[in-house]
C-alpha positions in Angstrom: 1.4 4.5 9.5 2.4 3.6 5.9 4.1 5.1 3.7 4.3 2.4 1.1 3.8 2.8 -2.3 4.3 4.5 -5.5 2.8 8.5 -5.5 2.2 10.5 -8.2 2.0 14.2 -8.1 -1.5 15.4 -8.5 -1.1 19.2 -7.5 0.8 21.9 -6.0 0.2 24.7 -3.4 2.8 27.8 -3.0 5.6 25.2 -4.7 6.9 28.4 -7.3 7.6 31.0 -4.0 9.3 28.0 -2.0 11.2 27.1 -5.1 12.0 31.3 -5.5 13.0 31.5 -1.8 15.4 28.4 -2.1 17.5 30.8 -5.0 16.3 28.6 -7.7 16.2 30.3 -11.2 13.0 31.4 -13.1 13.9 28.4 -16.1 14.7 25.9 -13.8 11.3 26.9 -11.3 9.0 26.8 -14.3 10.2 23.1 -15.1 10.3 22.2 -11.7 6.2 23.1 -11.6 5.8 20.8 -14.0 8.6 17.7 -13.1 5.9 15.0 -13.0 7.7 13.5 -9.7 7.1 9.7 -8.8 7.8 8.7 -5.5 8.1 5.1 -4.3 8.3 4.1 -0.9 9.6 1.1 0.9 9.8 1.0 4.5 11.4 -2.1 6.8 11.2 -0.5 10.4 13.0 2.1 10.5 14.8 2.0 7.2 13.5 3.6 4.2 14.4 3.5 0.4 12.6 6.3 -1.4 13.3 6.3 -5.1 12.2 10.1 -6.8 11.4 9.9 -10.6 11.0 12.5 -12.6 11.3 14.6 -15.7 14.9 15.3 -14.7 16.7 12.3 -12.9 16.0 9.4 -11.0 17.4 8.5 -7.6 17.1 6.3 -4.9 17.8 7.6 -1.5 18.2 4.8 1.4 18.0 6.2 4.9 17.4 5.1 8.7 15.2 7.2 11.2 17.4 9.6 13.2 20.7 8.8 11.0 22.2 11.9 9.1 22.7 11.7 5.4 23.6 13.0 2.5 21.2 14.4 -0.2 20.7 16.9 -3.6 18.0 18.6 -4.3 16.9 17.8 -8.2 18.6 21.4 -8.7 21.7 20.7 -6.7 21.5 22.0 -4.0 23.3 19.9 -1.1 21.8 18.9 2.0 22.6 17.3 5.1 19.9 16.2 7.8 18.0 13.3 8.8 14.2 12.0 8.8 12.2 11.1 12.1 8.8 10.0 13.0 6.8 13.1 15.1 3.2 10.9 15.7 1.5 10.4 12.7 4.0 12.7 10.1 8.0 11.9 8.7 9.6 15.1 9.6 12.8 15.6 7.8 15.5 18.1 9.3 17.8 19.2 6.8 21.0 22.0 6.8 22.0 23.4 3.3 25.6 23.0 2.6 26.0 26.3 0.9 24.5 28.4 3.5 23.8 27.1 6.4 20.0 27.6 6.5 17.3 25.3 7.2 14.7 23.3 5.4 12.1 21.1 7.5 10.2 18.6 5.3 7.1 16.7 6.6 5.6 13.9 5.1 2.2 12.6 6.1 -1.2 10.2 4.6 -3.6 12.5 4.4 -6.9 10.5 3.3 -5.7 8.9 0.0 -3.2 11.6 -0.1 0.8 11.7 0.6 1.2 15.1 1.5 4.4 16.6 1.5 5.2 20.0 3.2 8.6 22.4 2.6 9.2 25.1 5.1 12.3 27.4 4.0 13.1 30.6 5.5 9.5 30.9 6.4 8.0 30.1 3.2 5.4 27.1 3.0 4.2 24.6 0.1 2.8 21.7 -0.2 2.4 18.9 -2.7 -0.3 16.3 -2.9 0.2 13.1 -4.3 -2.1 10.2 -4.8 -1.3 6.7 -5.4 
């Protein structure tokens, strides 16, 4: 399982309604469609640095399987949670700081694909990015 490499966003499935459940405003949804996200992956073991590019900032994120960090969403919204490897997938379990409630992230190589799937408060999307 690799993960390694830079992704590009090629398209989006059900991204608007996850970004509408999360609370995020219509403005900031509508660029959010549209954020042209890079991500770049570099994995030692079990230590990751993931660096997010975008229309709107760039950050690097360093974490370790199974160790709880820190983390904003591009809107702001705070986070805390951790990744973990379920088989083939990165399955990230994360709290919001605001509220309480829970967002599961997965992360898997579909084909040529880096598929990344948001569950919040029942509400699915994916987004498909190819290298």
């Amino acid at each position: 399982m690799t993960f390694n490499g830079t992704w590009k966003i090629d398209r989006s499935e059900n991204y608007e309604k996850f970004m509408e459940a999360m609370g995020i405003n219509l403005m900031k949804r509508k660029l959010g469609a549209h954020d042209n996200l890079k991500i770049t992956i570099q994995q030692d073991g079990n230590k990751f640095l993931v660096k997010e590019s975008s229309n709107f900032r760039t950050i690097d994120i360093e974490f370790t399987l199974g160790v709880t960090f820190e983390y904003s969403l591009a809107d702001g919204t705070e986070l805390t949670g951790s990744w973990n490897v379920e088989g083939n997938k990165l399955v990230g379990t994360f709290t919001r700081k605001d509220n309480g409630k829970a967002l599961t992230a997965y992360r898997e190589i579909v084909g040529d694909e880096l598929v990344q799937t948001y569950v919040y408060e029942g509400v699915e999307a994916k987004r498909f990015f190819k290298r």
